[in-house]
N, C-alpha and C positions, 0 to 999 in steps of 0.2 A: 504494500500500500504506500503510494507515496503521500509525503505530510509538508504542508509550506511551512518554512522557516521566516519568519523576518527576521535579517541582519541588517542592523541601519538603515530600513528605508526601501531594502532589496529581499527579492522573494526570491527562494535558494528552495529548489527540491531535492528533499533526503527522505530514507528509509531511517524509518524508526529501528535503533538496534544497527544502524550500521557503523563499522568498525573507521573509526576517525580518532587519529591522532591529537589529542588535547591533554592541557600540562594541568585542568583543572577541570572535573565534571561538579554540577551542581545538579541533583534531580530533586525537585519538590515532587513528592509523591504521593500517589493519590489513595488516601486517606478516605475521601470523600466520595467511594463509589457509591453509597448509600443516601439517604437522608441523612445523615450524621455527618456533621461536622468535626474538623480534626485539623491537625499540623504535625509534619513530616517533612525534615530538610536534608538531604544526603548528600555530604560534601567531600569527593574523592581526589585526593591528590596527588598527582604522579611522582612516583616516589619517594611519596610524604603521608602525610595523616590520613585517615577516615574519621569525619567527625557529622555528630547529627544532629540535629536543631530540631527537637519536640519530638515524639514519639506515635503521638495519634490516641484515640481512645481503645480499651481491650480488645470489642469485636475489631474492629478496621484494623489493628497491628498485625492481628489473628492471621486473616484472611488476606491483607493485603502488603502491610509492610514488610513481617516475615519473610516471605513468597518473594518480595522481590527483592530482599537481603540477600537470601539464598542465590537466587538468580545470577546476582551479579556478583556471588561467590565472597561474599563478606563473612570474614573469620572473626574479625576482632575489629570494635569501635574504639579511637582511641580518647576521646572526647563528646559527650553527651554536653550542650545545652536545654534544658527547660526553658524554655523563656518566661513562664508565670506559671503559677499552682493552682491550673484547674486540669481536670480528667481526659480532658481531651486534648491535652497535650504532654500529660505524662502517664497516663495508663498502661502507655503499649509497651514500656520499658521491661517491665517481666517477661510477655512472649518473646520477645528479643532473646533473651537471658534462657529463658526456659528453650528456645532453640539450639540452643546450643554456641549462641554468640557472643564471645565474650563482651565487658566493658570496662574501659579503664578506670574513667570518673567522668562525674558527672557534675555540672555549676549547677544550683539553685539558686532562686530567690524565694528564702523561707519567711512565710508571711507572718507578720503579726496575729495571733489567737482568736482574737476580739475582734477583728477584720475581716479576717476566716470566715469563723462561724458564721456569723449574720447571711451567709449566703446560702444555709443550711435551711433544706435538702438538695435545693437545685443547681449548687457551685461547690465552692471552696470547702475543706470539710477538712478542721487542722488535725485531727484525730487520725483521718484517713492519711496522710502526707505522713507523721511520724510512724504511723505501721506499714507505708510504704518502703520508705527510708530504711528500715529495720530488716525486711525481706530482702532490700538490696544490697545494704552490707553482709548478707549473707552468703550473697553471690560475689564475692570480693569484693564491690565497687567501690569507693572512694567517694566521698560526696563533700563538695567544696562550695562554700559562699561564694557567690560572683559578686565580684565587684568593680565599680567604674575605672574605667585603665588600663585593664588586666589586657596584655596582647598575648596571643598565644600562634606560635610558631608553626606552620603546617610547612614545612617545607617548600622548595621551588618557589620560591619568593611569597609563598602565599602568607597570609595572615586573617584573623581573625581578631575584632578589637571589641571588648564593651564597648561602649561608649555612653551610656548610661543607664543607672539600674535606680529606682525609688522603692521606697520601703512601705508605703502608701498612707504612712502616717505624718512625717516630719519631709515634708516637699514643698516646692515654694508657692506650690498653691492648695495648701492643705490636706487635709484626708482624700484619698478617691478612693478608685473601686479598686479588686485583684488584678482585673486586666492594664490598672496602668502601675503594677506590677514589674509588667515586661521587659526585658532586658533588650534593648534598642544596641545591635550589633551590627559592624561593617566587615565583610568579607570584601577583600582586596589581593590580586595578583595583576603583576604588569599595568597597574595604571587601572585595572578593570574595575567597578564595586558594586558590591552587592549589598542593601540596608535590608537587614530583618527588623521586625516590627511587635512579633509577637501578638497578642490582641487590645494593641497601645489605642487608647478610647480618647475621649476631647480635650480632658482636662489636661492631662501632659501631654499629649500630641499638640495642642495649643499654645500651652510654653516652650518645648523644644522648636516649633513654627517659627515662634518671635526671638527666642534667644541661643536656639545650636548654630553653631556655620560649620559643622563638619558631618552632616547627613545627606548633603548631595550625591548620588548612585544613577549608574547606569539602569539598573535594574531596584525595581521596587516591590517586597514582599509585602502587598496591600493587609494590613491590620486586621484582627476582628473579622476573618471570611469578606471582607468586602462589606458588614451590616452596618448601619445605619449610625452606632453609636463610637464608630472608629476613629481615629485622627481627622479632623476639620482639613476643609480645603486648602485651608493655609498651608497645611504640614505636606500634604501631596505638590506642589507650587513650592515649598522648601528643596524638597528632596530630588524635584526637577529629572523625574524617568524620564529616561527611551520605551523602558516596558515595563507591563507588572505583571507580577506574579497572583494569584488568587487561590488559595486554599478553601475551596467551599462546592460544595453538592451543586449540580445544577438549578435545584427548584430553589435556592436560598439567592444565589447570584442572580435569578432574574425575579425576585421577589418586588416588591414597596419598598423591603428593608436596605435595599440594596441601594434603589435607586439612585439617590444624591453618587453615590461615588460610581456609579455605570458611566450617569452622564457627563461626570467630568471629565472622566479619560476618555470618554467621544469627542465630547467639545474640544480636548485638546488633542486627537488625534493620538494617543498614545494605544501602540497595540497590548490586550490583556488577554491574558493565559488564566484557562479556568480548571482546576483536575474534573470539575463535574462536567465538564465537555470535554477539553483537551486529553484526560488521562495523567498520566505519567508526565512532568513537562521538565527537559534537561538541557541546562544550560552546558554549553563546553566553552573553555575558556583555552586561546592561545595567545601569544605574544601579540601577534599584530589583527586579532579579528576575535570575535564572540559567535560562537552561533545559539540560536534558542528552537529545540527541536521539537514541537507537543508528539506524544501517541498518536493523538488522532486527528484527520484535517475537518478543523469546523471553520467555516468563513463567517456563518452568523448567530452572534450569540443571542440564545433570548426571541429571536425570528427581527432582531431592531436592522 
């Protein structure tokens, strides 16, 4: 099957799965074959690290992450990020573990108790996080506080940098929710970057708008599945994509919920990658070129 690539502006026909020479694979994977929502970042190095950003929820790690851990013959993860402490983005860590794949350590942002709770039954659930935590040091892992700064080495020039982490108490703009939690991180090789987001919501996606200058990316992991209550327009206009990335089931991307952020990256012509249409969507990164490959060829999202 062939699948169109946009690189820059240029439509480049490739098989999905086919064998190309690149010093950096990124696949955001799809999690979201379902109604369920999730995040899954798979970041391969050539002759450097494998590291992963969010895990997905239990069933989708199951069914889908696992399967294509295997696939692509992954033995051992050397760095796990969480980006924030809800289900659907670190659940899927055990099947991992229970396949048979190792993991080195993993950053957290461990939330406050009384911040937690409050979102109990439907989110955050600090009880559940410490008996997490407990199971995975079981399986060796290592679990370390993330915090703002921290750069971490992937080999081949790559890196990996916080760039900032709230605790969702003591912030410059007071209490928020779990989601603005999330650890706002810059993947960088050869000039190239990639901003994850996590499920970064208004209230700090509004501040980092008005006061970061270093979240500008080639590539944009769109917040929050693309819903409604994600980083403000301001914060997408900050970060100033070529393209974004979208983690979220087909019927939620062409939702109400979604709309505001649909139509800005029409308005501005920026192409968007959905796992609920696209599948599988893997970025390869070389010296002098990027390409962005989806599974599947869709031209219209949504029927717009």
């Amino acid at each position: 099957m062939l699948i169109i690539v946009f690189c820059f502006g240029v439509f480049i026909y490739l098989k999905w799965g086919a064998a190309l020479s690149a010093d950096l694979v990124y696949t955001m994977v799809n999690v979201n074959a379902t109604r369920q929502q999730g995040d899954a970042h798979l970041i391969e190095v050539g002759n450097g690290k494998t590291v992963l950003i969010d895990a997905g929820s239990l069933g989708p790690a199951k069914e889908k992450l696992v399967p294509f851990l295997k696939k692509k013959k992954v033995k051992k993860i050397d760095i796990v990020f969480i980006s924030h402490p809800h289900k659907d983005h670190y659940e899927g860590l055990l099947p991992i573990l229970d396949a048979g794949i190792l993991i080195n350590e993993i950053y957290v942002n461990t939330p406050d108790k009384a911040l937690c709770d409050r979102e109990i039954p439907w989110g955050c659930n600090y009880q559940h996080i410490l008996e997490y935590h407990q199971k995975l040091k079981k399986h060796g892992v290592k679990i370390k506080l993330a915090k703002p700064g921290l750069v971490f080495d992937l080999g081949n020039e790559a890196t990996i940098k916080i760039l900032y982490v709230f605790d969702g108490i003591h912030t410059p703009v007071g209490k928020t929710d779990i989601n603005d939690l999330s650890l706002i991180m810059m993947l960088e090789q050869f000039g190239h970057k990639v901003l994850f987001t996590g499920d970064l919501n208004r209230p700090i996606g509004r501040y980092l708008a008005e006061n970061a200058h270093d979240i500008r990316a080639e590539i944009l992991k769109i917040p929050h599945h693309g819903t409604e209550g994600a980083a403000p327009n301001s914060f997408f206009q900050a970060v100033d994509p070529e393209y974004a990335l979208v983690p979220a089931p087909s019927h939620l991307w062409c939702s109400k919920r979604s709309l505001r952020i649909r139509e800005w990256f029409k308005k501005n012509q920026i192409p968007v990658f959905v796992n609920g249409f696209h599948g599988n969507v893997k970025v390869e990164i070389q010296k002098k070129k990027m390409r962005i490959i989806p599974e599947n060829e869709v031209m219209n999202l949504c029927q717009e």
